[in-house]
C-alpha positions as CSV (number, residue, x, y, z in Angstrom):
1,X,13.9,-10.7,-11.1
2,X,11.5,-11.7,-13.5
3,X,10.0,-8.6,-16.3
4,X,6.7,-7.9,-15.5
5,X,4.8,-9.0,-18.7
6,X,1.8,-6.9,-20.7
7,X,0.0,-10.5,-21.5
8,X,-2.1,-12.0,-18.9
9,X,-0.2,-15.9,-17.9
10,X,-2.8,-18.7,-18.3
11,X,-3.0,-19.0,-14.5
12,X,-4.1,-15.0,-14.8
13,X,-6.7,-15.7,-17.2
14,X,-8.2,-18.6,-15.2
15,X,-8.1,-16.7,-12.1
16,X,-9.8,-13.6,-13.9
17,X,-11.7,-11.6,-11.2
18,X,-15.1,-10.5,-11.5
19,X,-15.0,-6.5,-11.6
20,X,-18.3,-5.7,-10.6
21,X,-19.7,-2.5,-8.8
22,X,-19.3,-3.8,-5.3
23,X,-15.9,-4.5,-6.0
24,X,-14.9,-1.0,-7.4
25,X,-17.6,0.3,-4.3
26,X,-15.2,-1.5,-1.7
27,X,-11.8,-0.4,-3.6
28,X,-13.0,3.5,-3.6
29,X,-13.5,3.0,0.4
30,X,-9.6,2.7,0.7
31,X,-8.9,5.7,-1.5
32,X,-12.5,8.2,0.2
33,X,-9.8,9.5,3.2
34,X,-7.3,10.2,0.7
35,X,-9.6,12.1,-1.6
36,X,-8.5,15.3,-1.4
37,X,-5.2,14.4,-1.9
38,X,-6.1,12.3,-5.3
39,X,-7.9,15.4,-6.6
40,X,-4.1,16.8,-6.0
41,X,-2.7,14.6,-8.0
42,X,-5.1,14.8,-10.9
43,X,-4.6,18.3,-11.1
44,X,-0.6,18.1,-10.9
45,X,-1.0,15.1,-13.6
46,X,-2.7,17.8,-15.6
47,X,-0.5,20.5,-15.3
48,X,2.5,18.0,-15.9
49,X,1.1,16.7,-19.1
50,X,0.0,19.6,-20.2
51,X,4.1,21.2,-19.5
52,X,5.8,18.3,-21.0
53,X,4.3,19.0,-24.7
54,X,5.1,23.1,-23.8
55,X,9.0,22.0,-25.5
56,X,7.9,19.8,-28.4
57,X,5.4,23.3,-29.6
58,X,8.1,25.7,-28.7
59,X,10.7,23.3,-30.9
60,X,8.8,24.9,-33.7
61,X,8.9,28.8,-32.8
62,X,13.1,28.0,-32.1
63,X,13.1,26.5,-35.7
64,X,11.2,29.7,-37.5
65,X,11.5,32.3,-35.3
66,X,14.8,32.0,-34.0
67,X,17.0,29.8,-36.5
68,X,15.0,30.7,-39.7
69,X,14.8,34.1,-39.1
70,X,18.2,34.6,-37.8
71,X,17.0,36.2,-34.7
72,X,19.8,35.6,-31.8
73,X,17.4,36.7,-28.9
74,X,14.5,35.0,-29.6
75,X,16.4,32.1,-30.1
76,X,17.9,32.6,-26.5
77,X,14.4,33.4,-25.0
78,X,12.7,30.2,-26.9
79,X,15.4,28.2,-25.8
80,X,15.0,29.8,-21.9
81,X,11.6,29.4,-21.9
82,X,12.0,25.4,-23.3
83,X,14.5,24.5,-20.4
84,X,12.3,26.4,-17.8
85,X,9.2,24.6,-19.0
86,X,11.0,21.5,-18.9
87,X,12.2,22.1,-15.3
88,X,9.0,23.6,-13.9
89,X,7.4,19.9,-15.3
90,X,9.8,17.8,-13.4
91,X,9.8,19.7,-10.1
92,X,5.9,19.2,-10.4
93,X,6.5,15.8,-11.2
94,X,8.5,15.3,-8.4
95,X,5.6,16.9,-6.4
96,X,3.1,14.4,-8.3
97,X,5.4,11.5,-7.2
98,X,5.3,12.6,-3.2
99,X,1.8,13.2,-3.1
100,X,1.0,9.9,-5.0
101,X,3.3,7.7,-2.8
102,X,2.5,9.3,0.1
103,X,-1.1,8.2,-0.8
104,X,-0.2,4.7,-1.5
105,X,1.8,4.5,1.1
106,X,-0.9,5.2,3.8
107,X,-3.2,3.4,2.3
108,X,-1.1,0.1,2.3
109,X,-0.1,0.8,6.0
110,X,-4.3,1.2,6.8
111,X,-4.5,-2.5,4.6
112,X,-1.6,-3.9,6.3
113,X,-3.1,-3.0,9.6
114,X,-6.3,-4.5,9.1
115,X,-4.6,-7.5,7.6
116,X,-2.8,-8.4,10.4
117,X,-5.8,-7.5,13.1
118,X,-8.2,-10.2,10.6
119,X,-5.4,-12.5,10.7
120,X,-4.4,-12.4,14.6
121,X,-8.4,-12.6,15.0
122,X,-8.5,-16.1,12.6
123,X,-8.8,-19.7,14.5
124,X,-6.4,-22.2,15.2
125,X,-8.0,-24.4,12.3
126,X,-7.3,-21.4,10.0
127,X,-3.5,-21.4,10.7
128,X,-3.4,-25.7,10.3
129,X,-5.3,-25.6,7.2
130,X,-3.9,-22.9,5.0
131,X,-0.7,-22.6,3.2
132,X,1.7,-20.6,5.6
133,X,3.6,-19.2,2.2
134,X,0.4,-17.7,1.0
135,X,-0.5,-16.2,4.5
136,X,2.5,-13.9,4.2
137,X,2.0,-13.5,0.7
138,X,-1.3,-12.2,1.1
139,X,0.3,-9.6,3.9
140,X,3.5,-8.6,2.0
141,X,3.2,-9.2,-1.9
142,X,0.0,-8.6,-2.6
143,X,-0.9,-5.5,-0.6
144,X,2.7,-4.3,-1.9
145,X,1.4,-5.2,-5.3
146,X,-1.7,-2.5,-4.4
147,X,0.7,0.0,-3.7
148,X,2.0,-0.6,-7.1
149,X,-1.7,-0.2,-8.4
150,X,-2.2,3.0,-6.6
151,X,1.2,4.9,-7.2
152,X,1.6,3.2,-10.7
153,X,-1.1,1.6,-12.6
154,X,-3.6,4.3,-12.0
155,X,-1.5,7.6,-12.1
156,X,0.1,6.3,-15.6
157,X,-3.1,5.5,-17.1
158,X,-4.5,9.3,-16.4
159,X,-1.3,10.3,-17.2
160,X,-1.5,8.4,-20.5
161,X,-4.7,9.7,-21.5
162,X,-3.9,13.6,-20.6
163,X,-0.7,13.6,-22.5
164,X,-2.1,11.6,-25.5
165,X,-5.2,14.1,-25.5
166,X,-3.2,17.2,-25.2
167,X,-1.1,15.8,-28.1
168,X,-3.8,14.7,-30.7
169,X,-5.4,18.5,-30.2
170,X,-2.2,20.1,-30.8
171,X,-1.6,17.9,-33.5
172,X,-4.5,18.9,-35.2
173,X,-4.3,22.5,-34.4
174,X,-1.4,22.6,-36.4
175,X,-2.1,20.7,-39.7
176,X,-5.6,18.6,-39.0
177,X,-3.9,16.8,-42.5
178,X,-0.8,15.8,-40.5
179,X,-3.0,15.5,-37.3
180,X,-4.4,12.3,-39.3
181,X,-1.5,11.1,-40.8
182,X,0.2,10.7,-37.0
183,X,-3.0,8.6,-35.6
184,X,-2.3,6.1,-38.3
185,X,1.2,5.7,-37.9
186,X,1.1,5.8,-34.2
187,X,-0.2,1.9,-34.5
188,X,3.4,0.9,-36.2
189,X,4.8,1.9,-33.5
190,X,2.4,-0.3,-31.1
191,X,2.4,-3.4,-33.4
192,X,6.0,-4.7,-32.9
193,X,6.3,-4.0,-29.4
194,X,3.4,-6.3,-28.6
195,X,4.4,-9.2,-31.1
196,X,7.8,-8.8,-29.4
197,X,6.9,-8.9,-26.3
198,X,4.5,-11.6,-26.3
199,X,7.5,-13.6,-28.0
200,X,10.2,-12.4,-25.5
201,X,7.7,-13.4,-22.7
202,X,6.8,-16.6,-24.1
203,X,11.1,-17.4,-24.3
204,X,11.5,-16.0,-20.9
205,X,8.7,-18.1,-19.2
206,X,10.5,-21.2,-21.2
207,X,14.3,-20.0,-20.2
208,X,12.6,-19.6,-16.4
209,X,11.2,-23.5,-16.7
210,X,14.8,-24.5,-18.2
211,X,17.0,-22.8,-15.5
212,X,14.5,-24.5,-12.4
213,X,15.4,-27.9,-14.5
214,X,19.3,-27.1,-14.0
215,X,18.8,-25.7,-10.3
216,X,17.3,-28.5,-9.6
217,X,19.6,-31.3,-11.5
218,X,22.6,-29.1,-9.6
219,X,21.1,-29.2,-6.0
220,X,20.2,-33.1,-6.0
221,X,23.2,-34.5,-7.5
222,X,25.6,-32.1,-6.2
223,X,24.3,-32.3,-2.9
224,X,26.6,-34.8,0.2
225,X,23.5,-37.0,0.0
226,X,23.1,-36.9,-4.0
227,X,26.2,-37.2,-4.5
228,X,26.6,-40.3,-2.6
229,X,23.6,-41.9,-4.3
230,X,25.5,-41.0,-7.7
231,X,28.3,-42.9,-6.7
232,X,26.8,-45.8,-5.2
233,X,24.3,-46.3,-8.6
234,X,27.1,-45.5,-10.8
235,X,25.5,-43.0,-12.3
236,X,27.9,-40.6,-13.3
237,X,27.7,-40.5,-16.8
238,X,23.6,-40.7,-16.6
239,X,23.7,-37.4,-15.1
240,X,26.0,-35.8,-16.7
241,X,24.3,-36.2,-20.4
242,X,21.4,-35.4,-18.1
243,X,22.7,-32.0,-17.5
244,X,24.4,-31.9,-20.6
245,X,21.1,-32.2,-23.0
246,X,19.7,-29.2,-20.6
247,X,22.3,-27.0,-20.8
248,X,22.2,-27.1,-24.4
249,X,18.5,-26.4,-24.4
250,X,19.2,-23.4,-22.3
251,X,21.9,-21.8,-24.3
252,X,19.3,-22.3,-27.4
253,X,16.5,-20.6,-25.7
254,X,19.5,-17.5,-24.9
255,X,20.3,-17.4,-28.2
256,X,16.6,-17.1,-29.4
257,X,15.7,-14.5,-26.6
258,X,18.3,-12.6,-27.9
259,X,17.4,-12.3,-30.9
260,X,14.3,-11.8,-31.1
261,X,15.5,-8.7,-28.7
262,X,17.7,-7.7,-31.9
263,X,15.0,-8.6,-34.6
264,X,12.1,-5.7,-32.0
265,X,14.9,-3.3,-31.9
266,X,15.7,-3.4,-35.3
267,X,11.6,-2.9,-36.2
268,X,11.0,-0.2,-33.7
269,X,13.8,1.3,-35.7
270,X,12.6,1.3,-39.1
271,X,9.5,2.9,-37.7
272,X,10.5,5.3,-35.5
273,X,12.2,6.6,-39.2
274,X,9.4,5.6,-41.1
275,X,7.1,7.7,-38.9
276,X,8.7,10.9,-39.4
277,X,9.3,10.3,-43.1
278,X,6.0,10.3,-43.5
279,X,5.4,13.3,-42.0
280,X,8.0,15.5,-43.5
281,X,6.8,13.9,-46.4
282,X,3.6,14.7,-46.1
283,X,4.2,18.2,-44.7
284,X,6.0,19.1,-47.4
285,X,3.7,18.3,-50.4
286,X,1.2,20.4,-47.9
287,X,3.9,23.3,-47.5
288,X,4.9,23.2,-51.0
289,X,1.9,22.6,-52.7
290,X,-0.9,23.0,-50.7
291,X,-0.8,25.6,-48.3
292,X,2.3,27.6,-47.8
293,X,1.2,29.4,-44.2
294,X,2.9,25.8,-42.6
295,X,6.3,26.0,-41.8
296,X,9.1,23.8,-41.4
297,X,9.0,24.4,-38.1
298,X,5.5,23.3,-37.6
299,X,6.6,20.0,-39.6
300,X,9.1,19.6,-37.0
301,X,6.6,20.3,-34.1
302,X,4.3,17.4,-35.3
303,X,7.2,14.5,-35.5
304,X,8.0,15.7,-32.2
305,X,4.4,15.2,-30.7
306,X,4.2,12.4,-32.6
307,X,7.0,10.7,-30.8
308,X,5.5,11.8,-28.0
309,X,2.3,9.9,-28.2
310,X,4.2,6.7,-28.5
311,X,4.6,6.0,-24.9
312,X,1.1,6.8,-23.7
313,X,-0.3,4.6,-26.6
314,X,1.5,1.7,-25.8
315,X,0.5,2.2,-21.8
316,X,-2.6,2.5,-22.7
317,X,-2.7,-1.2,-24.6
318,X,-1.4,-2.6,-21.6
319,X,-4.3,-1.0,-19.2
320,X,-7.2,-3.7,-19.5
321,X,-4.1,-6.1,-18.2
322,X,-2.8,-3.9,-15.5
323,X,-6.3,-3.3,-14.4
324,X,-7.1,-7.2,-14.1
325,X,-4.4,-7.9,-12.2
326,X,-4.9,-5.1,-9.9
327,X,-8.5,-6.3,-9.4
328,X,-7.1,-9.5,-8.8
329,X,-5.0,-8.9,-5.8
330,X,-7.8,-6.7,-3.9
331,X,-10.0,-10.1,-4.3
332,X,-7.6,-11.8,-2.9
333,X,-7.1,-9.5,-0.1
334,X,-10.8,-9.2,0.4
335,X,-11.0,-13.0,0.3
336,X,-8.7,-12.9,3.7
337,X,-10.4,-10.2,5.0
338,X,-13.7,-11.4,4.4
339,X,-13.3,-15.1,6.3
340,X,-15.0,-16.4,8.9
341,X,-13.5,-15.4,12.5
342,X,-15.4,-18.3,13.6
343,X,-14.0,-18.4,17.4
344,X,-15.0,-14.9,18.6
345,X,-16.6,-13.4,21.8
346,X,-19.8,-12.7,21.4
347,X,-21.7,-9.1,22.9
348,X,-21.9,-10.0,26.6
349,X,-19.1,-12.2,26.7
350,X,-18.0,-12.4,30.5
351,X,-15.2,-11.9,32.6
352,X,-15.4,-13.5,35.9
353,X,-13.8,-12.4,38.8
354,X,-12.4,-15.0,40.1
355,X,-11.7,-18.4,38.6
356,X,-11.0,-21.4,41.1
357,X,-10.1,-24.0,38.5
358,X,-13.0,-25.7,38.3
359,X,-13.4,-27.5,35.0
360,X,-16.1,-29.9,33.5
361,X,-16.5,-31.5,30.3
362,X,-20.1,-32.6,29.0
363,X,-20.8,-34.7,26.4
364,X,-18.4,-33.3,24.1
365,X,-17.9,-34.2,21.0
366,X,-16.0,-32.7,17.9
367,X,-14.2,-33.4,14.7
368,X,-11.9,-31.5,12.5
369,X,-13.9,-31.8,9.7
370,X,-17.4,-33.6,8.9
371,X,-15.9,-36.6,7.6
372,X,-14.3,-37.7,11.0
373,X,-14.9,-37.3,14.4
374,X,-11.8,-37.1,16.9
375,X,-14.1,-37.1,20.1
376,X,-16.8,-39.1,21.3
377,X,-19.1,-38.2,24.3
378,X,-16.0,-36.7,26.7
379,X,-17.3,-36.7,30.1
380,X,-14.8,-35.2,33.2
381,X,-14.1,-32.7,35.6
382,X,-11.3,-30.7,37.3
383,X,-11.9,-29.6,40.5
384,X,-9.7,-26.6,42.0
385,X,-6.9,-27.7,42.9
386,X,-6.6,-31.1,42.0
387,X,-4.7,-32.6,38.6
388,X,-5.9,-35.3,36.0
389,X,-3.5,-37.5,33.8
390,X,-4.6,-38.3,30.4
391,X,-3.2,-41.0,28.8
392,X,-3.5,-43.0,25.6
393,X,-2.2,-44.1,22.2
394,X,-1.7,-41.5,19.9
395,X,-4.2,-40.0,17.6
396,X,-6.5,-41.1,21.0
397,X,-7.5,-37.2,20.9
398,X,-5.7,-35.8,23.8
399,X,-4.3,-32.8,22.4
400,X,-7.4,-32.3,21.3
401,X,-9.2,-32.0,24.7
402,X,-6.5,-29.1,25.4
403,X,-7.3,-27.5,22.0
404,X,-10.9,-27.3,22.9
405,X,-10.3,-26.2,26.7
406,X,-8.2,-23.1,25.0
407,X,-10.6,-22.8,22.5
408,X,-8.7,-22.8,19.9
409,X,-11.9,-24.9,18.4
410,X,-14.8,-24.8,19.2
411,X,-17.1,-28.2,20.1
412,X,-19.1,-29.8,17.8
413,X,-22.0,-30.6,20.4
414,X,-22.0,-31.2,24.2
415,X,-20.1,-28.1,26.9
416,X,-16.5,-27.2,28.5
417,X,-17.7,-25.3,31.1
418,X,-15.3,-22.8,33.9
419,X,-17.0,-22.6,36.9
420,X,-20.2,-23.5,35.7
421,X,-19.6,-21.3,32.8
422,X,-20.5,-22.0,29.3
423,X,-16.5,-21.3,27.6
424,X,-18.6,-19.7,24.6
425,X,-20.0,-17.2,26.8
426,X,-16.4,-16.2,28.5
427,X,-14.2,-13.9,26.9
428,X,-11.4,-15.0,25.1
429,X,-8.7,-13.2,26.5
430,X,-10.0,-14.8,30.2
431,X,-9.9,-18.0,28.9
432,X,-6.5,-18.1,27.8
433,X,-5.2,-15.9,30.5
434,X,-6.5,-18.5,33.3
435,X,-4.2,-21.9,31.6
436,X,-1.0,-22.0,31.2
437,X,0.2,-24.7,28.8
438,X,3.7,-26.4,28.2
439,X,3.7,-28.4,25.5
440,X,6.2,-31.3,23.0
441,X,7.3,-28.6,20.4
442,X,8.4,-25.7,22.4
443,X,8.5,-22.0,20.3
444,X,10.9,-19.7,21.0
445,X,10.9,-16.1,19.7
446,X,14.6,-15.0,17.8
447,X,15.1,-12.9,20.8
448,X,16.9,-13.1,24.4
449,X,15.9,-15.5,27.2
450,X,14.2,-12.7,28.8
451,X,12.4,-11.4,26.0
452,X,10.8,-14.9,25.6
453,X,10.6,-14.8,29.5
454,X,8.6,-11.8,29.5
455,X,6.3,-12.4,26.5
456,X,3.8,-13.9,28.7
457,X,4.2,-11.5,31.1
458,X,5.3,-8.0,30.4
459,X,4.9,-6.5,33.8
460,X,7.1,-9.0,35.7
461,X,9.8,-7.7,37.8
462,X,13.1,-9.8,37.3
463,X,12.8,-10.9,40.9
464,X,9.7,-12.6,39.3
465,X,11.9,-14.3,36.5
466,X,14.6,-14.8,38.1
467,X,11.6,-17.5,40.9
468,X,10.1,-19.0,37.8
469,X,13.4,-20.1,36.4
470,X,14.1,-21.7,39.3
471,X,10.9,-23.6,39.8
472,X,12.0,-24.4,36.0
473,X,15.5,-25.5,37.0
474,X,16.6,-23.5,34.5
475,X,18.1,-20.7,36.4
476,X,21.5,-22.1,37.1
477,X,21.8,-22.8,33.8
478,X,21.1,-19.2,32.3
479,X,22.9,-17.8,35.2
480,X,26.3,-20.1,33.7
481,X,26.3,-18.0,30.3
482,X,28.0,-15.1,29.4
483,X,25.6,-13.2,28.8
484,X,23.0,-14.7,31.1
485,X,19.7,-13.3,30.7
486,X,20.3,-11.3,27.7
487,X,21.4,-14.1,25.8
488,X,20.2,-14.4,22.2
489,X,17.7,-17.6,21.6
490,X,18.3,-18.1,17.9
491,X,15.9,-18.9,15.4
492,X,12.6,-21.0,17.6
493,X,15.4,-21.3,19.8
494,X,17.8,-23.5,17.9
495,X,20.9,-22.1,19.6
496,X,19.2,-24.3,23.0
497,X,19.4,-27.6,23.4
498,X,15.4,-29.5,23.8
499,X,15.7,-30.0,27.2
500,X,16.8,-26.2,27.8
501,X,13.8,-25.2,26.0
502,X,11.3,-27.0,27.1
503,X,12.3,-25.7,31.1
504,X,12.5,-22.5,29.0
505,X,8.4,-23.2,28.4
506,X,7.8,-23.8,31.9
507,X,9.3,-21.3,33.5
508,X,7.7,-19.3,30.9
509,X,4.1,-20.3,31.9
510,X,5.0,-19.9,35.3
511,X,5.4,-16.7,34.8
512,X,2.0,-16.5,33.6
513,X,0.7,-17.5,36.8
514,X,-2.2,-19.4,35.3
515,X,-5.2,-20.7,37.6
516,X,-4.4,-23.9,35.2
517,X,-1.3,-25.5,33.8
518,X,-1.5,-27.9,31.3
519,X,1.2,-30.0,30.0
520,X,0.9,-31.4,26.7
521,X,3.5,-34.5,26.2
522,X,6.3,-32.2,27.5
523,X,8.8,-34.3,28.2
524,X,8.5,-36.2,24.9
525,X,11.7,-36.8,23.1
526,X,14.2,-35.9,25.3
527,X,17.4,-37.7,26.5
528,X,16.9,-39.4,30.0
529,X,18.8,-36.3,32.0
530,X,16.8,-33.3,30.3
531,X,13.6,-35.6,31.1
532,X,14.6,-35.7,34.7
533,X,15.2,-32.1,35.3
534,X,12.2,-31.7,33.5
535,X,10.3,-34.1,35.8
536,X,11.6,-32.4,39.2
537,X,10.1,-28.8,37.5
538,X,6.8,-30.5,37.0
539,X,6.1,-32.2,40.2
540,X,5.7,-29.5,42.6
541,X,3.2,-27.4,40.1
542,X,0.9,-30.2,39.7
543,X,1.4,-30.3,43.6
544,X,0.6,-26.5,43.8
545,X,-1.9,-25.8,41.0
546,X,-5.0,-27.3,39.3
547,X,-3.1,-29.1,36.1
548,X,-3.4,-31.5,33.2
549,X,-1.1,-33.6,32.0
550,X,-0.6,-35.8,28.8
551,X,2.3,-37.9,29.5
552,X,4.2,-40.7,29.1
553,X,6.4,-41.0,32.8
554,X,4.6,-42.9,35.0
555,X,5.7,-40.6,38.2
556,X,3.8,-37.8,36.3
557,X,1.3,-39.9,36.1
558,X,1.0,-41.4,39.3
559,X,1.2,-38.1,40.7
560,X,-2.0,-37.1,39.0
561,X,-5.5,-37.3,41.3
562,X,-7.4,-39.0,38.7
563,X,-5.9,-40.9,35.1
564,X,-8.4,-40.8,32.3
565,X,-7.3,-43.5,29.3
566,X,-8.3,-42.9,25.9
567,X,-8.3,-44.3,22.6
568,X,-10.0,-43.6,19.3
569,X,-11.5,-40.5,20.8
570,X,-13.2,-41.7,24.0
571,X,-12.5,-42.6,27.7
572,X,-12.2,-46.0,27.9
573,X,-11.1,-46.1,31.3
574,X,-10.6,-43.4,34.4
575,X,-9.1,-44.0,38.0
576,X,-5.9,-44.7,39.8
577,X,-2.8,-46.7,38.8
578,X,-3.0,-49.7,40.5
579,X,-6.9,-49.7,39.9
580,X,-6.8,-49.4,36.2
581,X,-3.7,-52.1,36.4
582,X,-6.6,-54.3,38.4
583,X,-9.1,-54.0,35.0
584,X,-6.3,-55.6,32.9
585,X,-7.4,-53.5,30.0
586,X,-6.1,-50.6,27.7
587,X,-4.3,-48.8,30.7
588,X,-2.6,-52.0,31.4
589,X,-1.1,-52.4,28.3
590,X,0.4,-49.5,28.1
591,X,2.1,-49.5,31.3
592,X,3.7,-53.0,30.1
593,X,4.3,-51.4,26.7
594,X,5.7,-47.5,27.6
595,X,5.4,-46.5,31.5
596,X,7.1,-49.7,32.8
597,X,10.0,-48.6,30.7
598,X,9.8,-45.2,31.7
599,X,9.6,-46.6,35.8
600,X,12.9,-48.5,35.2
601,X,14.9,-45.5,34.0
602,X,13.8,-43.3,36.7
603,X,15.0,-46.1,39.2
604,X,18.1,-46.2,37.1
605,X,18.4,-42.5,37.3
C-alpha cells in the first residue's frame, strides 16, 4: 500500500479543482443534518486539546513543587492529577473519534445512496461509453476518500490549530522571551521533514515505476504462452539481462530510499536536541541573569510544549494539500451526480392498462453519436400477436431497433410508438415490463438457478418456475443436479455451459410474462445440439406471443409472419421467404451464404 504523500503528484496539480463558493455551498449541504453533532465534536476537540497540554504545565509544578521542594505529597497529587488529566483526554478522545465517524459514516452511506440511485437512473449509452473501473471508483474510493476528509482531514486541522493555539499562549504566559525563541525553532523541525519527504516520495514513485517494470517482465515471459515465445525466438539470454539490468535498478533505488530515511532521521535528531538546547539555554541566561522568579521547572514546561507544537505545525503545512484533494474527489463525485439522466419519464408519463402488442416504427432514425448514423428512415409494425424476423449482415443495426424499442436510447427523429403511444410519453418501468428479451451474451447473477430465475419475477410461485423451465427445456436438466434448483451459477454463470444459459435466459423471460419477447441472435455461437434445444424452446413462444427475432436459423425465420432485411441501417427488403428468394437480392444472398447452411444441419439433426 502506497504512503499517502504531503506533495500534490503532477496529475494532482493538473487536475486542480476550482474551490469556489458554490462548491463549499454544496459540500456544507452534506454536513447541515449532521450539524449538531459537528458542533459536538468542535467542542470535544476543544476540551481534548485544551487537556492534552494540562501534563506538559503540570511537568513543571512536579519539577518545583514536588521534586525541588522535596514535597512527597504534592509530588503524588501532581503526578495523580497528570495521569487523570491524561486519561480524562483520551476517554474524550475516544468520544471525539465516535461522534466524528459516526458522522462520516452517515454521511457516506446518504452519498453512497444517492450514487447508486443517479447511477441505476443513467442510460444505456452512459454504461457503453464510460470506463467501468472508474464507475466503481467513483462509488467506493472516492466517496470512501470523503469519509477520510470528514473523520480525518477536517477534525486534524481544528485539532491542529486548537492545540497549536493553546500552546503558543501558554508558552508565552510563561516566559514571552522563551515564548519567541520556540516559534523560531519550531520551523527546524518542519524543514527536514518536508525536504525528506518530498525526496522519499519522489524514490517511492520511481521504486513504484521500477517494481510495475519487473511485474510486468515476470508475468509475460514467465507466463505458458511467454514462455513458449522465449523458447521458440531463442530469447533466453535477451531476457534475462533484460531483467537483470532492472533488478539492479531496483535494488539502487532501495538503497537510496533507505537512506535518505537514515539521513531524515538523523536531522530530525539533531533538532529535536538542538530545540531544547536552546531553550534551556536561553532559560537559563533568563533565570540566572535576568529574572530569577523563572524556574527550572518552567524551563522544563516550555521544551515540553515545544515538542508539542511539532505535530500540529507540520499538519498544518500539509493542509492546503489535503484540502485540494478533498475538493477534488467531491468534484468528481458531483461530476457523476450532476450528468445528464437523459432517458427519463417525463410528469405525466403514462401507464396503460392494457397493452395488446401492437408496435409501429416511424421514420426512425438515430445514431450513437453525430458523426454516424446507424438507422435510416425505419418503417414497420407489430401487430398483436403476430412475429417479425429481422435479418441482415452485421453492423446492419438490428440490435439497435431492440435498443430503441426498450429505450435504452432514445431516437434521433421519427416515433416507436405502443398502441398508438408515443414510447416517450410511457413510463419507463411499462415499457420494459411489457418485452421480454433473450439475447447472444446471456448474464447470470453469482447466485442459484432460482435466484436468477426469480430476478425477473419475485412473486412467482415455483409451480411457476418449475412451467417456464420446461417451456425452456431446461427443467430436466436442473432437475438432474444435486442440488437442483439451489444450485450455485458461478461467476455470469460460468459454472453453465452456453447452451444451458442461454435456455436459462428464456425460461427466465418467460417468467416475465412479457406482452413481447424479443430474441436478439440467441442462438448465436452455440454447438449444433444446444442450438436445437434452443430452437424447440423458441418455436412455440413465437407461436404464442407477439415476438421479434434476430436470427440466423432459417426455421426461426421462416416461422416469423413477416422478414424485414437490413443492411447499413435500413430495410432493404421485407416479406416472406420464398418471396424475398424471388427478388434475388440481399435476402438471397444470405440464405446461400448463412441460412442454407443452417437448413442442412437441422435436416441433419
Amino acid at each position: 500500500m502506497r504512503r499517502r504523500s504531503s506533495f500534490l503528484t503532477q496529475q494532482e496539480k493538473a487536475n486542480r479543482p476550482k474551490i469556489s463558493k458554490e462548491l463549499i455551498k454544496r459540500i456544507s449541504s452534506y454536513l447541515k443534518p449532521y450539524f449538531k453533532h459537528l458542533i459536538l465534536v468542535v467542542l470535544i476537540i476543544i476540551t481534548s486539546s485544551i487537556l492534552k497540554i494540562v501534563p506538559s504545565i503540570l511537568t513543571g509544578r512536579i519539577i518545583d513543587d514536588g521534586l525541588i521542594k522535596r514535597d512527597f505529597n504534592m509530588l503524588l497529587i501532581l503526578i495523580g492529577l497528570s495521569v487523570g488529566v491524561t486519561l480524562l483526554g483520551n476517554i474524550i478522545g475516544l468520544i471525539e473519534s465516535y461522534v466524528n465517524t459516526w458522522v462520516s459514516e452517515n454521511i457516506t452511506f446518504n452519498m453512497r445512496n444517492e450514487m447508486y440511485r443517479k447511477l441505476q437512473s443513467m442510460p444505456h449509452r452512459f454504461f457503453t461509453t464510460n470506463n467501468q473501473g472508474d464507475i466503481i471508483t467513483r462509488m467506493t474510493s472516492d466517496i470512501s476518500g470523503v469519509k477520510q476528509v470528514i473523520s480525518s482531514t477536517y477534525t486534524s486541522i481544528l485539532s491542529s490549530v486548537i492545540t497549536l493555539v493553546v500552546a503558543t499562549v501558554a508558552m508565552f504566559q510563561k516566559n514571552w522571551i522563551l515564548g519567541l525563541v520556540g516559534l523560531v525553532i519550531v520551523p527546524l523541525f518542519v524543514i527536514p521533514t518536508r525536504s525528506a519527504g518530498k525526496t522519499r516520495w519522489t524514490l517511492t514513485n520511481e521504486v513504484q515505476k521500477t517494481s510495475d517494470e519487473i511485474n510486468g517482465i515476470l508475468n509475460e515471459t514467465l507466463s505458458v504462452s511467454g514462455q513458449l515465445l522465449v523458447k521458440l525466438f531463442n530469447r533466453h539470454d535477451f531476457e534475462i539481462d533484460k531483467y537483470e539490468q532492472t533488478n539492479e535498478k531496483m535494488i539502487g533505488l532501495h538503497i537510496k530510499q533507505s537512506m535518505a530515511g537514515r539521513w531524515f532521521r538523523v536531522m530530525i535528531g539533531t533538532f529535536s536536541s538542538i530545540g531544547p538546547m536552546l531553550i534551556y539555554l536561553v532559560g537559563g541566561l533568563i533565570m540566572m541573569q535576568v529574572d530569577s522568579t523563572l524556574s527550572v521547572g518552567d524551563i522544563t514546561v516550555l521544551v515540553a510544549l515545544l515538542s508539542r507544537m511539532y505535530q500540529p505545525v507540520n499538519a498544518l503545512l500539509n493542509t492546503q494539500v489535503e484540502v485540494i484533494r478533498s475538493m477534488a474527489l467531491f468534484t468528481r463525485i458531483f461530476n457523476y451526480l450532476d450528468m445528464d439522466v437523459e432517458i427519463e419519464n417525463n410528469e405525466t408519463a403514462l401507464s396503460p392498462n392494457t397493452f395488446s402488442g401492437n408496435i409501429e416504427f416511424k421514420d426512425v432514425n438515430f445514431g450513437y453519436d453525430d458523426s454516424r448514423e446507424i438507422l435510416n428512415g425505419i418503417n414497420f409494425s407489430l401487430d398483436a400477436g403476430k412475429s417479425i424476423a429481422i435479418v441482415g449482415p452485421s453492423g446492419a443495426g438490428k440490435s439497435t431497433i431492440i435498443n430503441l424499442l426498450l429505450r435504452l436510447y432514445d431516437v434521433s427523429s421519427g416515433a416507436i410508438t405502443f398502441e398508438n403511444h408515443n414510447v416517450k410519453d410511457l413510463d419507463l418501468a411499462f415499457i420494459r415490463d411489457q418485452i421480454g428479451l433473450v439475447t447472444q451474451d446471456t448474464y447470470l447473477f453469482n447466485a442459484s438457478i432460482l435466484e436468477n430465475l426469480m430476478y425477473a419475477n419475485p412473486m412467482a410461485s415455483f409451480n411457476e418456475i418449475v412451467e417456464a423451465c420446461k417451456k425452456a427445456n431446461i427443467h430436466e436438466f436442473i432437475d438432474s443436479l444435486p442440488l437442483k434448483y439451489e444450485t450455485q451459477v458461478g461467476n455470469r454463470g460460468l459454472k453453465l455451459s452456453g447452451g444451458e444459459k442461454q435456455r436459462l435466459s428464456i425460461a427466465r423471460a418467460l417468467l416475465k410474462d412479457p406482452t413481447v419477447i424479443v430474441f436478439d441472435e440467441a442462438m448465436s455461437s452455440l454447438d449444433s445440439i444446444a442450438e436445437n434445444l434452443i430452437q424447440e424452446a423458441i418455436e412455440p413462444v413465437i407461436k404464442e406471443k407477439t415476438s421479434i427475432v434476430i436470427a440466423h436459423r432459417l426455421s426461426t425465420i421462416l416461422a416469423a409472419d413477416e422478414i424485414l432485411v437490413m443492411d447499413k441501417g435500413e430495410i432493404v427488403e421485407r416479406g416472406q421467404h420464398f418471396e424475398l428468394l424471388k427478388l434475388d437480392g440481399l435476402y438471397n444472398l444470405l440464405y446461400e451464404t448463412q441460412f442454407k447452411v443452417s437448413e442442412e444441419l437441422e435436416l441433419q439433426i
